[in-house]
N, C-alpha and C positions, 0 to 999 in steps of 0.2 A: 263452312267456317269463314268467318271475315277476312281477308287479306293482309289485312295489317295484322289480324291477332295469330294468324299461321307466320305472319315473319316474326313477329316476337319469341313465339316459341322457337323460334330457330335460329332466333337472338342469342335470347335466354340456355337454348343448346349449348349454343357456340360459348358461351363466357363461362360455363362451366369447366366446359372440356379444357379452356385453352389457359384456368385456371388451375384446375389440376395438373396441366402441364407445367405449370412455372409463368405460363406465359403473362404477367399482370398486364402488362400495358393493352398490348389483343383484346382479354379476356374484359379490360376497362373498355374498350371501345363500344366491343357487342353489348353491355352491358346500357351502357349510354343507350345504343339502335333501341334496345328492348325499351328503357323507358321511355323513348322516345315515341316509339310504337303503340304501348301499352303503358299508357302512365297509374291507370286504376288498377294492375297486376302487383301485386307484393314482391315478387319474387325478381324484378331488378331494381329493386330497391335492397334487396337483401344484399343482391350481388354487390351494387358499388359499397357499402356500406364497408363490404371485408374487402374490398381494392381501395380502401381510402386510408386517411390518416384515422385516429379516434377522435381527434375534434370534429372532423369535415364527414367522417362516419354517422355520427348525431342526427344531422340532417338530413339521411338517406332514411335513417330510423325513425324518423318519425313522421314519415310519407309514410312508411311502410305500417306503422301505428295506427297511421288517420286510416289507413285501407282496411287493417286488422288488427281493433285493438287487444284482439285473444291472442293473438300469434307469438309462441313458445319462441321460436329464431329468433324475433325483433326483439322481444324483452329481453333473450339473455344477450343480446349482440349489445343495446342498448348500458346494461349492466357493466358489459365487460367495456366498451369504451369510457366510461365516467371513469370507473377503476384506471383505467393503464392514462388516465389524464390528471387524475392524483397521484401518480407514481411520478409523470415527470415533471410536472409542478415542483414538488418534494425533492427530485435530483435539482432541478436547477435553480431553486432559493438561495440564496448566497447565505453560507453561515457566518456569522461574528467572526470577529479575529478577536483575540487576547492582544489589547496593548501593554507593551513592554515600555514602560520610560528606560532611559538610559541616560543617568547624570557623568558628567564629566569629572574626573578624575584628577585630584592639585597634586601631585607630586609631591611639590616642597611642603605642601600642608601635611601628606602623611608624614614624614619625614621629619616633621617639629613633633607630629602627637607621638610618634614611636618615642623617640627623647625624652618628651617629657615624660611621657610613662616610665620609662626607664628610671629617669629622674626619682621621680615620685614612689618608686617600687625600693630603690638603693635602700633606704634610710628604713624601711620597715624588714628588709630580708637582713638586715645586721642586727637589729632588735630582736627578729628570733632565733636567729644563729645563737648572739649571747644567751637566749634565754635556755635556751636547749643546752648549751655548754653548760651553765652554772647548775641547772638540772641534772645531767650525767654526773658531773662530777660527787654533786650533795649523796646522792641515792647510792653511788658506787663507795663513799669514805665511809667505811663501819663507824669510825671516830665521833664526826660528826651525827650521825645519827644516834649512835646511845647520847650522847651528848644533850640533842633535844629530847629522847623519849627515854628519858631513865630518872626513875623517882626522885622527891628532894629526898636527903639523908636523916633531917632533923625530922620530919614525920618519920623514917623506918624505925630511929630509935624510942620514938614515943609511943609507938605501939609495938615496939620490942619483935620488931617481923625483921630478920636482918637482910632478907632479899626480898624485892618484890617479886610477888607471882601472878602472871597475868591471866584469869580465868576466863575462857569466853562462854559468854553466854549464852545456850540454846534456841535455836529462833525454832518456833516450830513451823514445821509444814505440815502446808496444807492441803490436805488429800481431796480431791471431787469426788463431789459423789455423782455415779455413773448416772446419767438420763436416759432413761428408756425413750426409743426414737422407732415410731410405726412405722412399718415398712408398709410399702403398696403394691399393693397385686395387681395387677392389669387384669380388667377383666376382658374375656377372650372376644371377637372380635368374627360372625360369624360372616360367610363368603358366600354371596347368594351364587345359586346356581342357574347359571344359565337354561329357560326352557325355550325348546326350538319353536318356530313359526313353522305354520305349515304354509307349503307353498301353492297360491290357488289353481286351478287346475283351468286351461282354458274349457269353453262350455262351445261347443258346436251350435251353430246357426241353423234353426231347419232349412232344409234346402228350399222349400216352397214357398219361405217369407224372406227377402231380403230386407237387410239391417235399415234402419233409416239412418241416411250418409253414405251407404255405402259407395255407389259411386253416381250421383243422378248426373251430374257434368257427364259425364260418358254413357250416353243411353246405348249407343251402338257398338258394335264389336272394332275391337282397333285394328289398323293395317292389317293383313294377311291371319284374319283368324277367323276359320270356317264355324259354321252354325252349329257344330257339336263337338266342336275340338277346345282341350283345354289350354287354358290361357291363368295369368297373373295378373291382379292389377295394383298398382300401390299408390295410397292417399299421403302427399308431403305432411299437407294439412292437418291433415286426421291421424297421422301413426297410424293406419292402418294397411294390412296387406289383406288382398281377396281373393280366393281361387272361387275360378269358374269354369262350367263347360258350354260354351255357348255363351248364352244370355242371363243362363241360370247359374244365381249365387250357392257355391256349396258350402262353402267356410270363410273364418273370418278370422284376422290375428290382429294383436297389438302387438306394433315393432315398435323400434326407434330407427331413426333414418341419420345422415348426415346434418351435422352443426351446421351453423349460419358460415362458418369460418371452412368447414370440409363438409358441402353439401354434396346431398344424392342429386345425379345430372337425372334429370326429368327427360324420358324419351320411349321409344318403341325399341325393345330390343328382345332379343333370344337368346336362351342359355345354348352354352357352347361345351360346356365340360361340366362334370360333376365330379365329388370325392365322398367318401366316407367320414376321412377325416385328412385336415390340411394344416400346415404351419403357415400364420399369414404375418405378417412384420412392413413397418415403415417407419416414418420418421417417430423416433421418440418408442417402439414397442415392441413386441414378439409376443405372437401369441401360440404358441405350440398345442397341436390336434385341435383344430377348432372343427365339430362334428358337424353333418351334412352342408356342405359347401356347394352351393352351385352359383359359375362366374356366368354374367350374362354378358360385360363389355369389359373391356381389357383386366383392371386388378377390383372390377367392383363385382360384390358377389350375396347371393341371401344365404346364410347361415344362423347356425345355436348361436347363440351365446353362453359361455361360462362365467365369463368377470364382472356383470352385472346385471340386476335385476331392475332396471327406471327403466322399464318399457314406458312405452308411450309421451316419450322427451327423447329428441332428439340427443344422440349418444355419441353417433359412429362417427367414421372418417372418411364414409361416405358410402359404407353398405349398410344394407338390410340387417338388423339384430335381430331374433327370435329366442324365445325362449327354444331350450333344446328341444323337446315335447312336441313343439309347431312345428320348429324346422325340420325332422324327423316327416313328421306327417305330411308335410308341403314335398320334401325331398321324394317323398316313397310316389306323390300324384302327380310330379314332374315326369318331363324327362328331356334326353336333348334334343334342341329344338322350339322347344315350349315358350310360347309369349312372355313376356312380361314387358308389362305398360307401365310408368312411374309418370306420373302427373301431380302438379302442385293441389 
């Protein structure tokens, strides 16, 4: 292997690790050596891209474009920076203000209009005071009232009626007639039923053809893995995982690996513990009994998956997904000790 493309990858190592540490600034540096190293490799382009701002990100993205315009990382990395650069756009636009005038206030001018209001109200609140009074009064004297509403005398005697009687006259009312008013029925409203999807079942590679892609970068067996002994191998690129024994391909899975943002670190390592089943949690999650678990470097590990189904897009937080079915089956051909090689 080239020399410069063995320090990359151990560039590229390093800026993983010491980003899952926390460490940004570090994990900037080695990231910087790799592409410095290897400017035609995607993968630190990826790196500064999630060590940077989202504007100054852009431009790591689309080095990483021009190397691979298919690459699932670069596009959603790309995605997520535009987005979170229209968010602060939007926070730091200055909104209008509502102006408020504010006129100055004459004292002595309110102070004339109260008055003459006052003025001007006197002379109409005595107008109806008297009028009210001569009202009460008229309507409460019995006297004066027959006085105006009681018949002349010279009509009762000409028609020989000695009292007048006042008849009143029937007003009729008026009954509705009832309107019939349709009522509406709702009609019902049916609820479709849900039918389930079947879920595809992976399909076994024969052993005696390997997949085209599988792994042609890697014709030879990696660090310390004898010519019949089984081994892992995992494609960033491709979502794929492939067990082998030897040289010879047995099987073949679609994972999903680590985001642009919580990548899978790309290296030569060995599982160290297995579970049947395991509670795994970090920033933001918990995921209680997650089925056949095996860690191969500190909290990164290949397991089921139960919370989703997007195999083959990048998912994790920087382990292996499988569906359970694989993981099972990968788990039962493992064991401790057992390879696994992760290469971009």
């Amino acid at each position: 292997m080239n020399p410069d493309q063995s320090q990359a990858l151990y560039a590229i190592k390093e800026a993983y690790r010491l980003l899952h540490q926390g460490d940004r600034p570090k994990a900037r540096y080695w990231a910087k050596q790799a592409a410095s190293l290897a400017p035609e490799r995607e993968e630190p382009w990826l790196l500064l891209a999630a060590l940077e701002s989202p504007s100054a990100s852009i431009v790591h993205l689309k080095h990483a474009l021009e190397i691979n315009p298919q690459s699932r990382r670069a596009r959603e990395g790309m995605h997520w920076a535009i987005k979170r650069i229209r968010q602060i756009e939007r926070q730091e636009s200055p909104k209008p203000q509502k102006q408020i005038l504010v006129h100055p206030v004459d004292d002595e001018a309110l102070v004339r209009t109260k008055l003459s209001l006052r003025t001007a109200l006197l002379p109409l609140a005595m107008v109806v005071i008297a009028t009210l009074a001569i009202a009460l009064f008229w309507f409460d004297n019995p006297t004066f009232t027959y006085a105006f509403s009681a018949p002349d005398p010279v009509s009762i005697a000409q028609m020989g009626i000695s009292k007048a009687t006042r008849t009143p006259t029937a007003t009729p009312t008026f009954t509705p007639t009832p309107t019939f008013t349709p009522t509406f029925t709702p009609t019902p409203t049916f609820t479709p039923t849900e039918t389930p999807t079947s879920t595809p079942t992976e399909t076994p590679v024969p052993t005696d053809t390997p997949i085209p892609g599988s792994s042609p970068e890697y014709p030879i067996l990696p660090r310390g893995v004898q010519n019949d002994e089984r081994w892992i191998g995992i494609s960033l690129s491709a979502q794929r995982t492939y067990a082998y024994e030897g040289s010879q391909l047995i099987r073949t899975f679609i994972v999903s690996t680590g985001t642009w943002r919580t990548p899978t670190i790309p290296g030569t390592f060995k599982i160290y513990v297995k579970y049947r089943y395991a509670n795994m949690s970090g920033p933001g999650y918990y995921l209680p009994n997650v089925p056949f678990v095996m860690y191969y470097y500190q909290s990164y590990g290949i397991h089921g998956t139960y919370w989703h189904d997007n195999f083959g897009t990048p998912m994790s937080a920087g382990c292996i997904n499988l569906t359970i079915e694989d993981a099972e089956w990968l788990y039962n051909f493992s064991s401790i000790g057992t390879v696994v090689h992760i290469y971009p």
